[in-house]
ZADO-878022 format. One record per residue (C-alpha): residue in three letters; z, x, y. Coordinates in steps of 0.5 Angstrom, whole numbers. Example, Ala and Ser with C-alpha at 12.3 -4.5 7.8 and 13.67 -1.06 7.14 Angstrom:
code ALA w 16 u 25 v -9
code SER w 14 u 27 v -2
This chain:
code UNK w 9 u 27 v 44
code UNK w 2 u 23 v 44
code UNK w 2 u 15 v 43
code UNK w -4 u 10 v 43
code UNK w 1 u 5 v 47
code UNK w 7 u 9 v 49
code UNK w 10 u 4 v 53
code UNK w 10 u -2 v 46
code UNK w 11 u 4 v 41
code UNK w 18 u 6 v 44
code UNK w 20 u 0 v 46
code UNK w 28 u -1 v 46
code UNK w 30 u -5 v 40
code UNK w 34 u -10 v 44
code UNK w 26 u -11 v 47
code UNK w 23 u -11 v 41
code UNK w 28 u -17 v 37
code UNK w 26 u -21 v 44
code UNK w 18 u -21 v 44
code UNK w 19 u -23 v 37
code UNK w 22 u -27 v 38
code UNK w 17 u -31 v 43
code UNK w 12 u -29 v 38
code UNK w 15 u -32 v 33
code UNK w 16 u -40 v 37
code UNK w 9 u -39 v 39
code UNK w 6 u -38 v 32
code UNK w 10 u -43 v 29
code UNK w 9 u -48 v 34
code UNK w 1 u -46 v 33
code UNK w 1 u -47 v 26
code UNK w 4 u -53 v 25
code UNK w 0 u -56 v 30
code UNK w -6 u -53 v 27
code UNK w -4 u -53 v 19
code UNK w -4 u -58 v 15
code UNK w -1 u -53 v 10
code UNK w 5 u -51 v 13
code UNK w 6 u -57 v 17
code UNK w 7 u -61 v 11
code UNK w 11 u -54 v 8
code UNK w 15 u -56 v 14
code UNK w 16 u -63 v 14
code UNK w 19 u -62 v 6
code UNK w 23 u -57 v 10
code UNK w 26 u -61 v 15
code UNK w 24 u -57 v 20
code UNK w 21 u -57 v 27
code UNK w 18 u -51 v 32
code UNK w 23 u -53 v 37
code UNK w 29 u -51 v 31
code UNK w 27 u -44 v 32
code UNK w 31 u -42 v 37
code UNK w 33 u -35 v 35
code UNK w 30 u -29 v 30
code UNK w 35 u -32 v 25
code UNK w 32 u -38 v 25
code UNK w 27 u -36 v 20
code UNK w 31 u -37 v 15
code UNK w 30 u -45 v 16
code UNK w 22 u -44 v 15
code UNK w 19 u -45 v 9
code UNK w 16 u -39 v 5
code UNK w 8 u -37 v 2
code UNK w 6 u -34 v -3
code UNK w 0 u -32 v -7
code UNK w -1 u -38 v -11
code UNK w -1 u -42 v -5
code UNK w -7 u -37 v -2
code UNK w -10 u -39 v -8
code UNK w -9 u -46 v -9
code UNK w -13 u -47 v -2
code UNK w -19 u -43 v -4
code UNK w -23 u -42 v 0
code UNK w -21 u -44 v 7
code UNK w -16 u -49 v 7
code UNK w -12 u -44 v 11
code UNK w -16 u -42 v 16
code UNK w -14 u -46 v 22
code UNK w -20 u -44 v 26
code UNK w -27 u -46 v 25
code UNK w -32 u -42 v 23
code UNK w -35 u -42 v 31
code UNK w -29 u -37 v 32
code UNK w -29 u -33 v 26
code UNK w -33 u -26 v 27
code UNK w -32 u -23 v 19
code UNK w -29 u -25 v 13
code UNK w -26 u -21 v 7
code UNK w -25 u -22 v 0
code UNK w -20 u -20 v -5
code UNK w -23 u -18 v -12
code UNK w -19 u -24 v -16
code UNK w -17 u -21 v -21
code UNK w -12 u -23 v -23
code UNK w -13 u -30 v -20
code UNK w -17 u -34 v -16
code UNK w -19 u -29 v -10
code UNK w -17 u -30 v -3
code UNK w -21 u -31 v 2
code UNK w -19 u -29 v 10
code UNK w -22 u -31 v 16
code UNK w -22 u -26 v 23
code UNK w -23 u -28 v 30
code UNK w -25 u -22 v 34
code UNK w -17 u -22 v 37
code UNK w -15 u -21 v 30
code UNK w -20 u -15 v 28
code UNK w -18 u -11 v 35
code UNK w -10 u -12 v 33
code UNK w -12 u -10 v 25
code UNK w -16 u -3 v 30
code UNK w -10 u -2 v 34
code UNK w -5 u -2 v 29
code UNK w -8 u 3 v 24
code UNK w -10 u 8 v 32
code UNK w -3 u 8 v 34
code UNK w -1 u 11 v 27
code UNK w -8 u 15 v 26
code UNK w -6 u 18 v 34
code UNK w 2 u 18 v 31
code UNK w 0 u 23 v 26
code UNK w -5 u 28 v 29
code UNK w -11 u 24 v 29
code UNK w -16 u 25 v 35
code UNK w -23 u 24 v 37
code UNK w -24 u 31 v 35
code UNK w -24 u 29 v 28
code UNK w -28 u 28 v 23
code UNK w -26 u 22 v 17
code UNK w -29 u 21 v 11
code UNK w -28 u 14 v 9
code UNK w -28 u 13 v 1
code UNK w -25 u 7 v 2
code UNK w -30 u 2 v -1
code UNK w -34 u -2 v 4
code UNK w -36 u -9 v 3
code UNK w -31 u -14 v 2
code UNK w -26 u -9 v 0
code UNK w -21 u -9 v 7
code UNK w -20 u -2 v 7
code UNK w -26 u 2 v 8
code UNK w -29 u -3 v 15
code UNK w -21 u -3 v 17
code UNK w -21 u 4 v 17
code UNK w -28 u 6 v 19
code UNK w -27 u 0 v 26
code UNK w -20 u 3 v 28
code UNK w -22 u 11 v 27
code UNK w -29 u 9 v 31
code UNK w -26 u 6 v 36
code UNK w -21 u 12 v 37
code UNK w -26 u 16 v 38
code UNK w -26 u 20 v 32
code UNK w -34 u 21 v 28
code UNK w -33 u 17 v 22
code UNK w -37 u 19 v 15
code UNK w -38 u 13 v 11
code UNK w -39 u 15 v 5
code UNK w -35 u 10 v 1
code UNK w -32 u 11 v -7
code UNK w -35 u 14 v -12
code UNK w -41 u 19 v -12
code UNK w -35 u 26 v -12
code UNK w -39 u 32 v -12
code UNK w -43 u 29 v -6
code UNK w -36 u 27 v -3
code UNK w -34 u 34 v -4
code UNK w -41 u 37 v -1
code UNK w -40 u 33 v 5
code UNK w -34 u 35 v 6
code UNK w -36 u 43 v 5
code UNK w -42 u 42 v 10
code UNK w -39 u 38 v 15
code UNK w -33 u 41 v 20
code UNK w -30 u 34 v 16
code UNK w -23 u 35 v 18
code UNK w -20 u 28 v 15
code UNK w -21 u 23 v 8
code UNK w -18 u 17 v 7
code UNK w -18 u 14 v 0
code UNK w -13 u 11 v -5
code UNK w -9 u 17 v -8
code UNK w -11 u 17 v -15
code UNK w -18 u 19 v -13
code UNK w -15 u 24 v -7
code UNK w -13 u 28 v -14
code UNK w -19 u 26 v -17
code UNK w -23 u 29 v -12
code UNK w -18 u 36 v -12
code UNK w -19 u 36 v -20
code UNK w -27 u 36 v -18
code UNK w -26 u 42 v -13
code UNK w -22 u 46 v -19
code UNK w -28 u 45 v -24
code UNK w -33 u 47 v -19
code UNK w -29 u 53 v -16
code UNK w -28 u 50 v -9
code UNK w -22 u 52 v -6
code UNK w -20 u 46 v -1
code UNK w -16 u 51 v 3
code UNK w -21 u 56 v 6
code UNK w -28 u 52 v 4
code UNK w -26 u 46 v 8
code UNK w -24 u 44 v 14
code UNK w -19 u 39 v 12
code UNK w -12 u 38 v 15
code UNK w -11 u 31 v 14
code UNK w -11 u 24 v 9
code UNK w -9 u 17 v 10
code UNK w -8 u 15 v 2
code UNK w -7 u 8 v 2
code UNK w -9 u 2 v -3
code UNK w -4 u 3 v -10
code UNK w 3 u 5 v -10
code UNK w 4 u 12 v -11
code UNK w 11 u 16 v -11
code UNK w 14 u 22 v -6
code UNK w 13 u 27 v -11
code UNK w 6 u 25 v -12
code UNK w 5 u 27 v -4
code UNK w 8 u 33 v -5
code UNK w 4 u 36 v -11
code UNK w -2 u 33 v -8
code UNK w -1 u 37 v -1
code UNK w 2 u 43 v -5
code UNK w -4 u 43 v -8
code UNK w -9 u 42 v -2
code UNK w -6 u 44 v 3
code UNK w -7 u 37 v 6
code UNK w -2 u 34 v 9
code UNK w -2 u 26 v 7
code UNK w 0 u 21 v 11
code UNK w 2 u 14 v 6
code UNK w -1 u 7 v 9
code UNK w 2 u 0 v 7
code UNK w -2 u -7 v 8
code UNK w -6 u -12 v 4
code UNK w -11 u -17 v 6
code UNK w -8 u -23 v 7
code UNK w -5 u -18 v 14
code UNK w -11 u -16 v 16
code UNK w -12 u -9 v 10
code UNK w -9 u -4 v 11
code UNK w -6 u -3 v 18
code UNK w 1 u 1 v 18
code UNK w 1 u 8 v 17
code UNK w 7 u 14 v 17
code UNK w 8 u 19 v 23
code UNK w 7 u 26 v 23
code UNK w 15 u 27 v 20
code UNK w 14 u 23 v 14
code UNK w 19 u 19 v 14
code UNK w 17 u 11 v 13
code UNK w 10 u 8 v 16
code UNK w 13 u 4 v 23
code UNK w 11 u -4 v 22
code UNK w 9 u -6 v 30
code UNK w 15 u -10 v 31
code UNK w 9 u -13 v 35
code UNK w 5 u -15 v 30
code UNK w 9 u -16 v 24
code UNK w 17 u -19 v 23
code UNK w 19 u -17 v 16
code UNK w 25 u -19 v 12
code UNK w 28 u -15 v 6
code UNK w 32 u -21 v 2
code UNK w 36 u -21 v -4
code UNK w 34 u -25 v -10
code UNK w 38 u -31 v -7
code UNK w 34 u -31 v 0
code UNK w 39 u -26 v 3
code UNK w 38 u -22 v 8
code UNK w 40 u -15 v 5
code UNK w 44 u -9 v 10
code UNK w 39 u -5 v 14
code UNK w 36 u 1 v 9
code UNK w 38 u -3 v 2
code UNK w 32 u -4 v -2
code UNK w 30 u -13 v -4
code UNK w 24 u -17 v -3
code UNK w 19 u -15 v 2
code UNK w 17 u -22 v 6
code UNK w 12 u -21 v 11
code UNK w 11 u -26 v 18
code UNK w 4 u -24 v 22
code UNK w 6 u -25 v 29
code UNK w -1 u -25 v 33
code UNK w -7 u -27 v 26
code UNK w -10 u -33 v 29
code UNK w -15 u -35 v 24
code UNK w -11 u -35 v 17
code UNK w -3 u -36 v 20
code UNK w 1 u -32 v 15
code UNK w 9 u -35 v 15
code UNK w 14 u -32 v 11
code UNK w 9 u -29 v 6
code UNK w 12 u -27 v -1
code UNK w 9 u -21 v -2
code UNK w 12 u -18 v -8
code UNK w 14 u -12 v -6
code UNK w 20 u -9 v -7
code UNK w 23 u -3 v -1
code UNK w 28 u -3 v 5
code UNK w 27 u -2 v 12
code UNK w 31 u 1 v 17
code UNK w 31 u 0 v 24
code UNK w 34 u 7 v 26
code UNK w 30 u 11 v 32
code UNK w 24 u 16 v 29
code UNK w 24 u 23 v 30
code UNK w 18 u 22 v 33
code UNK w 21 u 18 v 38
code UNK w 17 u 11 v 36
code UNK w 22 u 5 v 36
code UNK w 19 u 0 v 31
code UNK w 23 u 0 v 24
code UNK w 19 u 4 v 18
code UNK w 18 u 1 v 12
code UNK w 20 u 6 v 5
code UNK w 16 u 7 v 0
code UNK w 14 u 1 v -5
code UNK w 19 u 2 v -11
code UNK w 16 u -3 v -15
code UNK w 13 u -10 v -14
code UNK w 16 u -16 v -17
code UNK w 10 u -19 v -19
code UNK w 8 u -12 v -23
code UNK w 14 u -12 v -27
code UNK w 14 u -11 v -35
code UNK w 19 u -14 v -40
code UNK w 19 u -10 v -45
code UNK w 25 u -11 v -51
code UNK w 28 u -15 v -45
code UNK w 28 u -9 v -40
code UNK w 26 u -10 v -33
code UNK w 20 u -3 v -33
code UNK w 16 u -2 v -26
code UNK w 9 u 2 v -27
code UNK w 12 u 6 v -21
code UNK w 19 u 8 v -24
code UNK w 15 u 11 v -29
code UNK w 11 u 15 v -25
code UNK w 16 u 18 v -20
code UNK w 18 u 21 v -28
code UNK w 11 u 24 v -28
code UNK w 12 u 26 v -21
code UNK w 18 u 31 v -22
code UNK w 16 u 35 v -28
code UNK w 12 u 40 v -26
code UNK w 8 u 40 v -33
code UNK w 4 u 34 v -32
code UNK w -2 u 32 v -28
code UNK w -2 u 26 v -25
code UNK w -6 u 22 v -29
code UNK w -3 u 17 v -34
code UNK w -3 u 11 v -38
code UNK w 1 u 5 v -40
code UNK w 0 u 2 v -47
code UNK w 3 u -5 v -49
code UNK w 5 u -6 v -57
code UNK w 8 u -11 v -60
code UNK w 10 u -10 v -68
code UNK w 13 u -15 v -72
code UNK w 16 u -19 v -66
code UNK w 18 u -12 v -62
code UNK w 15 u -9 v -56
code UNK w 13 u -2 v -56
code UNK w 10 u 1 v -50
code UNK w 5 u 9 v -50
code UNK w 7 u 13 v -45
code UNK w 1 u 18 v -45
code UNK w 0 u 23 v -39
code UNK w -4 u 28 v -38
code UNK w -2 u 36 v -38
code UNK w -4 u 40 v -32
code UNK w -9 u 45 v -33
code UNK w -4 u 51 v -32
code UNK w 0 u 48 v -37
code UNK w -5 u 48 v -43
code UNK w -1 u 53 v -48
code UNK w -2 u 53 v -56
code UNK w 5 u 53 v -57
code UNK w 7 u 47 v -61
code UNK w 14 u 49 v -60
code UNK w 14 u 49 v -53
code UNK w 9 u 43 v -52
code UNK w 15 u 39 v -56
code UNK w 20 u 41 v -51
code UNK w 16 u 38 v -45
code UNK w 15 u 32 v -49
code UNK w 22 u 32 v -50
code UNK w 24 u 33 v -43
code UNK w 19 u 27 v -41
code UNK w 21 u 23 v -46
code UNK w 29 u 23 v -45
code UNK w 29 u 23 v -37
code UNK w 23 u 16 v -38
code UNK w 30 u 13 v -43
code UNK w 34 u 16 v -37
code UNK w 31 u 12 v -32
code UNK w 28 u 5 v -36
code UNK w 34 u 5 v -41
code UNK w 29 u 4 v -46
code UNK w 25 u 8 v -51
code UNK w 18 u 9 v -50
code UNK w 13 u 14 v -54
code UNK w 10 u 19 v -50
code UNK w 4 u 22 v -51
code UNK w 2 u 30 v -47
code UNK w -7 u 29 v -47
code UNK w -10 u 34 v -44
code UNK w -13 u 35 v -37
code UNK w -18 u 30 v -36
code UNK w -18 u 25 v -41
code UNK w -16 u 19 v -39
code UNK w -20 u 15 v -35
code UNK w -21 u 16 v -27
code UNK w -21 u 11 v -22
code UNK w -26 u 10 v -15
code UNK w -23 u 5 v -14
code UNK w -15 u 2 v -14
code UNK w -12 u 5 v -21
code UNK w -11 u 2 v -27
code UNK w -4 u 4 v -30
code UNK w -2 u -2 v -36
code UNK w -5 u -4 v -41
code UNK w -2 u -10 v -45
code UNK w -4 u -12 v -52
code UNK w 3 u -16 v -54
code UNK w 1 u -22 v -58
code UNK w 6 u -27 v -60
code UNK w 2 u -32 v -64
């Protein structure tokens, strides 16, 4: 077994719980020293950092939320001055003001160990080659992902998004044997190698890929590696952590949160804590970010967690895959729908491709929601009966799981729109006026 910090990477949990635990007071008495946000948070509260005596007492401590990373654009956060930042990221706002997040050098080096011990957890060496098709730039993914592979020794190809059959012959020509990007131009690039008679198998080199940046379901990582012969490791993080900083292992199974680096709390709608492995609201605690302290984040993420040792041999809890995400629910006739829920129905039907979209209606004062999917290419057929029963089928399993009705859509292969970038799954045209 191979690990970039051994000794921390199987840590016992009793161990593990413990340095938390320190961390943790350290941070907060840090922060409310430090913040003027969080110790006005505090004091509403009736908290001080001497309260804080167990992991329990992080209930007492108040919460973060998005709007509070807005409400202080740009840098009322931050609690170093700009002598101690080394780089600043920038989140797209596009729903909103965008968040603005500072690094001191310590920051960036943890950001980079986090994503190494999960790159070497799942094969990746300095042997490797990654193409990076991660954006640069502001973006936290494609610079997190380039400085972890770099310093890990691997030879990094930074190629960046878009450009595709570039990306294809860089990956052809050179012995390139890693990509990292979001899921949804993995299979992008897939369905351009298909066009161009490009058998991934043979005329490349690929063995591994990181896919990360927008929520993605486990059938859809089996069809892509089916389809590739890649095998595809999930990775979880946001900007307001550093990026992307948590990977899975080579069993597959749940990324592993550092416990080092990150406490993560799984509550139910009321703020209670739920049983390991049972599914509620992510809430994050960065332990060691120094620049933009991160307390009690509520991310919106709906999964669990589980505490029980990896095959692998790590300790750390792993994270399940992302579910849904309160903040991306949809209403629709009074149902609570999630994007992801739909696409875990796409992804059982052998049928249909990837690639989908959500239309949002309403007709006198009633929602209607489009689902429209494409086919797959071996599945375009002329038959309208046999077409009838793959819509059928897709359609009383999507009633099945939402409890709603949705008019399905079957389009043909590489008509709806592709994305470089994170994908775009919902349009929502409801006007209530």
């Amino acid at each position: 077994m191979t690990y970039w910090n051994e000794k921390i990477e199987t840590m016992p949990k009793e161990d593990l719980k413990a340095m938390q635990l320190e961390l943790l007071k350290e941070l907060v008495k840090n922060t409310y020293r430090d913040s003027k946000f969080y110790r006005e948070r505090m004091d509403a509260a009736g908290v001080k950092p001497e309260d804080i005596k167990t992991l329990d007492d992080i209930r007492k401590l108040p919460f973060m939320k998005k709007t509070d990373l807005r409400d202080n654009y740009p840098d009322k956060l931050f609690v170093r001055p700009y002598d101690d930042l080394v780089r600043i990221h920038v989140s797209s706002g596009t729903t909103g003001k965008p968040t603005v997040v500072g690094y001191t050098r310590n920051d960036l080096d943890n950001w980079a160990e986090s994503l190494d011990r999960g790159m070497v957890s799942f094969g990746m060496s300095k042997s490797d080659m990654l193409q990076n098709a991660h954006g640069y730039g502001l973006f936290t993914g494609g610079i997190g992902v380039h400085d972890a592979a770099t310093r890990l020794g691997a030879t990094v190809l930074p190629i960046s998004t878009g450009n595709t059959n570039r990306q294809i012959d860089l990956m052809c020509d050179l012995p390139v044997t890693a990509i990292a990007g979001t899921p949804s131009y993995l299979f992008h690039i897939a369905d351009t190698c298909d066009e161009r008679g490009i058998d991934i198998r043979k005329d490349t080199k690929l063995r591994l890929a990181i896919a990360g940046g927008e929520p993605w379901s486990e059938s859809m990582r089996k069809k892509l590696q089916d389809r590739t012969g890649i095998r595809v490791h999930n990775c979880y993080g946001a900007s307001e952590f550093y990026g992307p900083m948590f990977l899975e292992c080579k069993e597959q199974c749940g990324v592993h949160v550092w416990a080092d680096l990150a406490l993560i709390e799984i509550l139910d709608d009321n703020d209670n804590p739920v049983p390991d492995g049972q599914k509620g609201n992510v809430v994050v605690t960065m332990l060691k970010k120094e620049a933009f302290p991160l307390i009690r984040y509520r991310i919106g993420d709906i999964t669990s967690i589980t505490w029980e040792r990896c095959k692998c041999g790590r300790t750390h809890p792993r994270l399940d895959r992302i579910t849904g995400r309160s903040d991306d629910m949809l209403v629709v006739k009074g149902i609570n729908v999630f994007p992801s829920q739909i696409e875990a129905v796409i992804g059982e039907m052998p049928f249909l491709s990837p690639f989908y979209m959500i239309t949002l209606d309403n007709k006198n004062y009633s929602d209607h929601m489009l689902v429209e999917v494409e086919l797959n290419e071996n599945s375009l057929t002329d038959d309208t009966t046999e077409l009838a029963k793959m819509a059928k089928k897709l359609d009383s399993r999507l009633k099945e799981v939402l409890n709603i009705k949705a008019e399905v859509r079957l389009a043909l292969p590489k008509t709806l729109q592709r994305f470089e970038g994170k994908s775009k799954h919902v349009i929502d045209n409801r006007s209530y006026e």
